[in-house]
N, CA, C and O of each residue as an XYZ file, in Angstrom:
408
protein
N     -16.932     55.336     16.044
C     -15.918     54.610     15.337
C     -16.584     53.664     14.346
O     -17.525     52.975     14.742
N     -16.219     53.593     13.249
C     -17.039     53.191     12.021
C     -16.022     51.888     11.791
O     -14.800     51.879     11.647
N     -17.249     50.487     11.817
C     -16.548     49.306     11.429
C     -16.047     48.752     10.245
O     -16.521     49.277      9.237
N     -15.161     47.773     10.031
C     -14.815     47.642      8.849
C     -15.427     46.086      8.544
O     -15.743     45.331      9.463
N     -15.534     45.756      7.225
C     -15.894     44.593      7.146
C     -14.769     43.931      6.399
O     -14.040     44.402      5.526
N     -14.792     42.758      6.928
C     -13.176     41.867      6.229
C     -13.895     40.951      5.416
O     -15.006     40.602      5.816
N     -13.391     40.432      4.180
C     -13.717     39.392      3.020
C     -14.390     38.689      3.939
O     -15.618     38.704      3.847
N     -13.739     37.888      5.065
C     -14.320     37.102      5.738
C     -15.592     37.199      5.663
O     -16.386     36.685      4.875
N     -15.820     38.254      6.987
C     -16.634     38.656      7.646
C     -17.742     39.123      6.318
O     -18.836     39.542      6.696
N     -17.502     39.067      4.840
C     -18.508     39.380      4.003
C     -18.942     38.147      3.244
O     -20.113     37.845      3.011
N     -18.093     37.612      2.961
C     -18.307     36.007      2.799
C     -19.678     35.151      3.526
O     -20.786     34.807      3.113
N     -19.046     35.047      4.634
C     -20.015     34.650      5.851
C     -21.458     35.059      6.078
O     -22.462     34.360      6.213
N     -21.316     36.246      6.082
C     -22.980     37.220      5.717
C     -23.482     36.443      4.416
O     -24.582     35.918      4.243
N     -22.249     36.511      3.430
C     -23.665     35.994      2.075
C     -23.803     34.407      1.966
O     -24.560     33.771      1.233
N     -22.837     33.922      2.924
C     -23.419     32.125      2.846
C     -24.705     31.927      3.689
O     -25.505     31.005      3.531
N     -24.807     33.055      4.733
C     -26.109     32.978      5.827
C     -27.297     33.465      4.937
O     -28.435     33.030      5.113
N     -26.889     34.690      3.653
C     -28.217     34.689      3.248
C     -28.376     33.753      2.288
O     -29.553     33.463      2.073
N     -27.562     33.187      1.640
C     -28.346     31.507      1.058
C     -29.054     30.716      1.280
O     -29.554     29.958      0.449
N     -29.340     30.727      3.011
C     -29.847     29.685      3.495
C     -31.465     30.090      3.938
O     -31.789     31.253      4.179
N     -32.462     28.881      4.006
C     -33.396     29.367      4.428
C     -33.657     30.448      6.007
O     -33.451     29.781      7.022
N     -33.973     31.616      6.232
C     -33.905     32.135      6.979
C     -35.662     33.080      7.037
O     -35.751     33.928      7.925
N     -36.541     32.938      6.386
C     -37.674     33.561      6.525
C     -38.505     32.797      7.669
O     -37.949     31.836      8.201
N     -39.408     33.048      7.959
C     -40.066     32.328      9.198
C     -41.279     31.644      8.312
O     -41.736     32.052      7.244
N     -41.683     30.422      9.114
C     -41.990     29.604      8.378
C     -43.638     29.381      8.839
O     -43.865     29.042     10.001
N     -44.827     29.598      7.832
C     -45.956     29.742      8.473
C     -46.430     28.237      8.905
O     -46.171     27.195      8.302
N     -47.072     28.366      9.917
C     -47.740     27.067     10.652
C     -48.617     26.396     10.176
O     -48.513     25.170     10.211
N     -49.915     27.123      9.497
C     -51.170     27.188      9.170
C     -51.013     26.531      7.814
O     -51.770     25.617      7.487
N     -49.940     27.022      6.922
C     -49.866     26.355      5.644
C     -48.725     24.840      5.778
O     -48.747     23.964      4.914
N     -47.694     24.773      7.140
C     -47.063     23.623      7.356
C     -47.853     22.511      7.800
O     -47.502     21.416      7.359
N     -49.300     22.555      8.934
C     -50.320     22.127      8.625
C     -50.868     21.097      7.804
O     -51.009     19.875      7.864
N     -51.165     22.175      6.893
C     -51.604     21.208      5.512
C     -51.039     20.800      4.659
O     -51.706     20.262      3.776
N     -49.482     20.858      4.499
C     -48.835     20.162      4.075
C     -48.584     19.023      4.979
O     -48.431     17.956      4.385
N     -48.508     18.983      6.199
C     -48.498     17.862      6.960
C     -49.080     16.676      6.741
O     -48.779     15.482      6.760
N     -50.088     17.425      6.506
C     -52.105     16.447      6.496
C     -51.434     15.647      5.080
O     -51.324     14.424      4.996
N     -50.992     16.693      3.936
C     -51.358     15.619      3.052
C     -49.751     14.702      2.945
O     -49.918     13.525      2.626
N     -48.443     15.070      3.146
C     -47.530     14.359      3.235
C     -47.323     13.461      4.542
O     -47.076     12.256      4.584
N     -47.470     14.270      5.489
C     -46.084     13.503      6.618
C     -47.569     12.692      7.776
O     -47.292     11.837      8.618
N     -48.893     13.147      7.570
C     -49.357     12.095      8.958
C     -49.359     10.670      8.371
O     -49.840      9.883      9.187
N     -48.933     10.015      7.085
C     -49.383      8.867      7.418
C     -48.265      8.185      8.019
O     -48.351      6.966      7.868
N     -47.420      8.501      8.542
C     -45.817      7.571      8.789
C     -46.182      8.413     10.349
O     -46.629      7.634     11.191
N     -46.029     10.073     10.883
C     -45.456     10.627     11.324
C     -46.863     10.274     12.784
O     -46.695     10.043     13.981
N     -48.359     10.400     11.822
C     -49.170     10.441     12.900
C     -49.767     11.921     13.202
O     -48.964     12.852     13.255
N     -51.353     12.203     13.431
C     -51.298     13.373     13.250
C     -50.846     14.625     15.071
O     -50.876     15.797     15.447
N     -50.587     13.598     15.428
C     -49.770     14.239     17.294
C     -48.553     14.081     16.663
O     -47.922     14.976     17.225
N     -47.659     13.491     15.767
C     -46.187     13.196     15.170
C     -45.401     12.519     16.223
O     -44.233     12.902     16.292
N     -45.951     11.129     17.489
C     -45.701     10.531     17.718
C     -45.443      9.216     17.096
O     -45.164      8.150     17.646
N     -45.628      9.572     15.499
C     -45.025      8.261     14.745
C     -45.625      7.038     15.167
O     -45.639      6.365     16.198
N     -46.362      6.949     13.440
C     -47.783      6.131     13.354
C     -47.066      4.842     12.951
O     -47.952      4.073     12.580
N     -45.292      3.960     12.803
C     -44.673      3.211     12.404
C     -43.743      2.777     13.271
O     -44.024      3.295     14.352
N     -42.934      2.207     13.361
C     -41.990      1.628     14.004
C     -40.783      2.713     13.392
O     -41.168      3.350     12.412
N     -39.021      3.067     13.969
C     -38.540      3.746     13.761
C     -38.685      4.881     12.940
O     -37.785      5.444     12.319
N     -40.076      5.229     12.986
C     -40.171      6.946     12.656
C     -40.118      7.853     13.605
O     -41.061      7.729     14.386
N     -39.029      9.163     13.992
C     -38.819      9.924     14.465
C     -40.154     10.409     15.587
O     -40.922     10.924     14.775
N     -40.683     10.503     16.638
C     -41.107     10.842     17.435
C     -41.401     12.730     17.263
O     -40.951     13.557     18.055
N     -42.052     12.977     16.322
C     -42.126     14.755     16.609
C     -42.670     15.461     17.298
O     -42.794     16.686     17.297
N     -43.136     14.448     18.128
C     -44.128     15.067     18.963
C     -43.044     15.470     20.784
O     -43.390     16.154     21.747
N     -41.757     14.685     20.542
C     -40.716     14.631     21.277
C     -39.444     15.782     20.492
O     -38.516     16.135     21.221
N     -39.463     16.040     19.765
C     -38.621     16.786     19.293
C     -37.189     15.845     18.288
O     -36.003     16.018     18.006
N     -37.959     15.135     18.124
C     -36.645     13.588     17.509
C     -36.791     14.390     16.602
O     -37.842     14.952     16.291
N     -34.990     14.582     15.752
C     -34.527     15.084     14.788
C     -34.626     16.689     14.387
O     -33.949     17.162     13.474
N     -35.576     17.486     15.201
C     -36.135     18.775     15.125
C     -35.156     19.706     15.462
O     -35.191     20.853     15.016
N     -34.141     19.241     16.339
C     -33.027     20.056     17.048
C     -32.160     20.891     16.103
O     -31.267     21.592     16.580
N     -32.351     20.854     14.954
C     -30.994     21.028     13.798
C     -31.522     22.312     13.507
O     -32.564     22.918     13.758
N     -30.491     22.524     12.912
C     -30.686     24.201     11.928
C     -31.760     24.050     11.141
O     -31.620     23.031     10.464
N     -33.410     24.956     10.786
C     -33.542     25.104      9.530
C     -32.812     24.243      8.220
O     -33.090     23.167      7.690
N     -31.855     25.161      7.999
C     -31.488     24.759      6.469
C     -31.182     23.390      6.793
O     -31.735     22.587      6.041
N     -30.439     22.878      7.721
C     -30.195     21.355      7.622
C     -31.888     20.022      7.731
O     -32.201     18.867      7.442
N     -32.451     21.269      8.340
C     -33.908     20.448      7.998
C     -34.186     20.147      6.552
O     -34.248     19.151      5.830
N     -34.305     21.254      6.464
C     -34.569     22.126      4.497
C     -33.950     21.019      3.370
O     -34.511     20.534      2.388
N     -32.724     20.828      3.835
C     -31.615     19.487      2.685
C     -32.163     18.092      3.123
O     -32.339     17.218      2.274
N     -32.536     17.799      4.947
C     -32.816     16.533      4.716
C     -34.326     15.988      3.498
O     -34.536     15.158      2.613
N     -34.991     17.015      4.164
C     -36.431     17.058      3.451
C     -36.129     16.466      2.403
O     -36.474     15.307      2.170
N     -35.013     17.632      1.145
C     -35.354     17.524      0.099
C     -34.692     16.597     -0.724
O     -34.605     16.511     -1.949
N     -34.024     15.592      0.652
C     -32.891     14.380     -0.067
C     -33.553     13.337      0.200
O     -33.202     12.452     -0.580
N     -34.684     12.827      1.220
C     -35.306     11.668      2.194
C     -34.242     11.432      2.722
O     -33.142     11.873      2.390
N     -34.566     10.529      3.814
C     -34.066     10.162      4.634
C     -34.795      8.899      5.531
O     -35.689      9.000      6.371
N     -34.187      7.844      5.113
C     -34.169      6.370      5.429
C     -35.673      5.955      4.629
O     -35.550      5.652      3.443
N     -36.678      5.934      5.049
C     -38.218      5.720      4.433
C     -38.448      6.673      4.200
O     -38.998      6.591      3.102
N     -38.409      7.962      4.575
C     -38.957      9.179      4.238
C     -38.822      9.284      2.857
O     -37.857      8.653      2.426
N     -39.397      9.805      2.130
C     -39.181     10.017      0.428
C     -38.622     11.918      0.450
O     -38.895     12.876      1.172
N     -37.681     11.689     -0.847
C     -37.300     13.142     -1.091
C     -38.416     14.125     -1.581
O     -39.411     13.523     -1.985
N     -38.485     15.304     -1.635
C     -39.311     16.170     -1.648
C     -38.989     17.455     -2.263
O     -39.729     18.430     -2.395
N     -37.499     17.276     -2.697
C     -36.933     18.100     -3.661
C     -37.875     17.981     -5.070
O     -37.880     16.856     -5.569
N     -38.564     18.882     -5.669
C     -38.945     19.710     -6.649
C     -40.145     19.363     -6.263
O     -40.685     19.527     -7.357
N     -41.587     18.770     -5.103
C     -42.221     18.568     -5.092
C     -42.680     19.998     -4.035
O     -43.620     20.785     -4.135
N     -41.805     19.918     -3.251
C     -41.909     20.979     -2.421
C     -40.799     22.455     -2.252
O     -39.593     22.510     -2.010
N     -41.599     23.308     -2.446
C     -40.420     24.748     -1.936
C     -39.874     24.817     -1.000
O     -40.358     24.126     -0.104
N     -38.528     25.685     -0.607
C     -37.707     25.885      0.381
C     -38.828     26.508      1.359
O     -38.853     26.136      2.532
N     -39.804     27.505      0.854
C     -40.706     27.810      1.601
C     -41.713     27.038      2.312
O     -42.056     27.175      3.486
N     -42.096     26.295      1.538
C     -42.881     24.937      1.793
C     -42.899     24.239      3.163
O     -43.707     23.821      3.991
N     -40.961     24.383      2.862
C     -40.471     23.260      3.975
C     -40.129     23.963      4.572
O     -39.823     23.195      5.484
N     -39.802     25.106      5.016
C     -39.610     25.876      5.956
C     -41.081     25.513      6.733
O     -41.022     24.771      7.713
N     -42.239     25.975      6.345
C     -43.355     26.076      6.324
C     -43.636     24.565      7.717
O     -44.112     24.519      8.851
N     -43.055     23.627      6.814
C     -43.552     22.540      7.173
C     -42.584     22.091      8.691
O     -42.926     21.306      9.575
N     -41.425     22.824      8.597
C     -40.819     22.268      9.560
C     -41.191     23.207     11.038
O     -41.119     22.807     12.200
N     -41.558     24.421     10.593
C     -42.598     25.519     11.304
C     -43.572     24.947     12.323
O     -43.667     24.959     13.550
N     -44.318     24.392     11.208
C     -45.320     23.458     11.954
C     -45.103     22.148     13.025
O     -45.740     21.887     14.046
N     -44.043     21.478     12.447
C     -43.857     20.252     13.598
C     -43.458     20.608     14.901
O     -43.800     19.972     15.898
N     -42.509     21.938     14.922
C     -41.872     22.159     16.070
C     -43.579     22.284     16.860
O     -43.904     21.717     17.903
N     -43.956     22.667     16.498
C     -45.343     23.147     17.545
C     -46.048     21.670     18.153
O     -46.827     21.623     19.105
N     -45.551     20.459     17.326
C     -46.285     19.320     17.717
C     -45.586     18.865     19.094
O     -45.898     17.790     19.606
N     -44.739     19.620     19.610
C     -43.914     19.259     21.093
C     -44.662     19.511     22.271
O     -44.167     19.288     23.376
């Protein structure tokens, strides 16, 4: 029995492929780490400051990808934005890497 696809149901497919969805390498999130995020984050990402996120705990890591992907590239509180400095890949890349700092 051959399925049908409804507007919906095609809609939905192409808002999911908008979003970052490639897997995100470690090795190059890494070194983007090194040179952006250890001086606040710490290089364990137990947060080398007072109210910086704990990454080494999973603080803030819980979210979707893409909602990582927008905070990145908007900052968020001290964090500085990173929109046109860094790629969706980048930050995929980069958010790749922190999960591993748990």
């Amino acid at each position: 029995m051959r399925r049908r696809t409804t507007p919906l149901g095609l809609l939905l497919l192409l808002l999911g492929l908008s979003t970052v969805t490639q897997a995100g390498d470690p090795f190059n999130g890494r070194t983007l780490y090194l040179k952006h995020c250890v001086q606040c984050h710490g290089e364990d990402g137990s947060g080398a400051v007072l109210a910086i996120p704990d990454l080494s705990r999973g603080e803030g890591l819980f979210k979707p990808d893409h909602m990582l992907v927008e905070a990145l590239k908007q900052g968020l509180g001290t964090m500085p934005a990173y929109q046109g400095l860094l790629s969706d890949h980048e930050l995929a890349d980069l958010i790749t890497y922190t999960r591993t700092l748990q």
